[in-house]
C-alpha positions as CSV (number, residue, x, y, z in Angstrom):
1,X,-6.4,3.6,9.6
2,X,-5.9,1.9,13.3
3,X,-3.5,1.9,16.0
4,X,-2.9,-1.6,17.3
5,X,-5.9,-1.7,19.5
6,X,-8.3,-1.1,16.9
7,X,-9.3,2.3,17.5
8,X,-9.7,4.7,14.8
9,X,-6.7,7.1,14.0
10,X,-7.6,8.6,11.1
11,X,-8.9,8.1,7.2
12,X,-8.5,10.1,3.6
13,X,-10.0,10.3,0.5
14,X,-7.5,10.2,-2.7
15,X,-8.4,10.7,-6.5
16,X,-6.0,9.0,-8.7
17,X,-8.0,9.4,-12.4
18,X,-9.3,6.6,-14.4
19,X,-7.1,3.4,-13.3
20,X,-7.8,0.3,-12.9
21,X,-8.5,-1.8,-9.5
22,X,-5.1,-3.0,-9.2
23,X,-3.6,0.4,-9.9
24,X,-5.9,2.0,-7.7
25,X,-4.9,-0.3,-4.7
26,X,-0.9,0.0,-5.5
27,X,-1.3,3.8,-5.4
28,X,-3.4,4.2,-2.4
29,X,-0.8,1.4,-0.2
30,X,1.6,3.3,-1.6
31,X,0.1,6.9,-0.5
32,X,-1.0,5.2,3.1
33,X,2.5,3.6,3.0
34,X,3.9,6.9,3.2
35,X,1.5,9.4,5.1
36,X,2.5,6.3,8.2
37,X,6.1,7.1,7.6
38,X,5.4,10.6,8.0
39,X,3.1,10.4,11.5
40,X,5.7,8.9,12.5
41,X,4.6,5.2,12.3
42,X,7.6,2.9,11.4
43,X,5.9,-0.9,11.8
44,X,2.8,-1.3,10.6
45,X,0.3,-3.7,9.3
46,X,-1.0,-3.6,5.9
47,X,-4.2,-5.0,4.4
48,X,-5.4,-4.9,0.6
49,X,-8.6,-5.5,-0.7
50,X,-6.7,-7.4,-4.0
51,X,-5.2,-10.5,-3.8
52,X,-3.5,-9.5,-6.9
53,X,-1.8,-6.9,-5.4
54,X,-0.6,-9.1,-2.7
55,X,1.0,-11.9,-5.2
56,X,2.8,-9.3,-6.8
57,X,4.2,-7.9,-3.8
58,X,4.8,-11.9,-2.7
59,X,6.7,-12.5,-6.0
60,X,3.8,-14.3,-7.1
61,X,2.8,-12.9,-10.0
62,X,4.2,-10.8,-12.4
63,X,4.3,-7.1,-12.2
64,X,2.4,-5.0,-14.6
65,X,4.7,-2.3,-16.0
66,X,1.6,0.5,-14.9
67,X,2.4,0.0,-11.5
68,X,6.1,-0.6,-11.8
69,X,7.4,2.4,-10.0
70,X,4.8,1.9,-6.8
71,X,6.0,-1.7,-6.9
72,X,9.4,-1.2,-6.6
73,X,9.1,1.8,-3.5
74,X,6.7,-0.7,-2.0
75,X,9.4,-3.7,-1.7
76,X,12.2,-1.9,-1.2
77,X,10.6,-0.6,1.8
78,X,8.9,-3.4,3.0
79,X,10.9,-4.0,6.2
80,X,8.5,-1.2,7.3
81,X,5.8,-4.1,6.9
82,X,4.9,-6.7,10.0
């Protein structure tokens, strides 16, 4: 993670299990998503490695029922998002 100059503020490692890409990417936004909040970090920019992710976050695609719950925390707080 960086602040808004670039500089490094921190990083973590997560194990999730056996998931797949998407999965993996929904639950680790999710987890960064909400170790901001706690810092303290209220706007924030968020990047993803999966364009999938990001179409179903746009309402692009549709929303695989595996990821469902991370979805739905993910958009309803997405006024955290810049």
């Amino acid at each position: 993670m960086s602040d808004s100059l670039g500089s490094f503020v921190m990083a973590y490692t997560c194990y999730f299990g056996t998931l797949s890409s998407v999965q993996a990417e929904a639950k680790a936004l999710l987890f960064r998503f909400r170790s901001c909040l706690e810092e303290g970090y209220h706007h924030f920019i968020v990047e993803v490695n999966s364009m999938l992710l990001v179409h179903i976050l746009q309402w692009k695609d549709h929303r695989p029922w595996m990821i469902q719950r991370e979805i739905e925390e993910l958009i309803q707080s997405s006024h955290y998002f810049i």
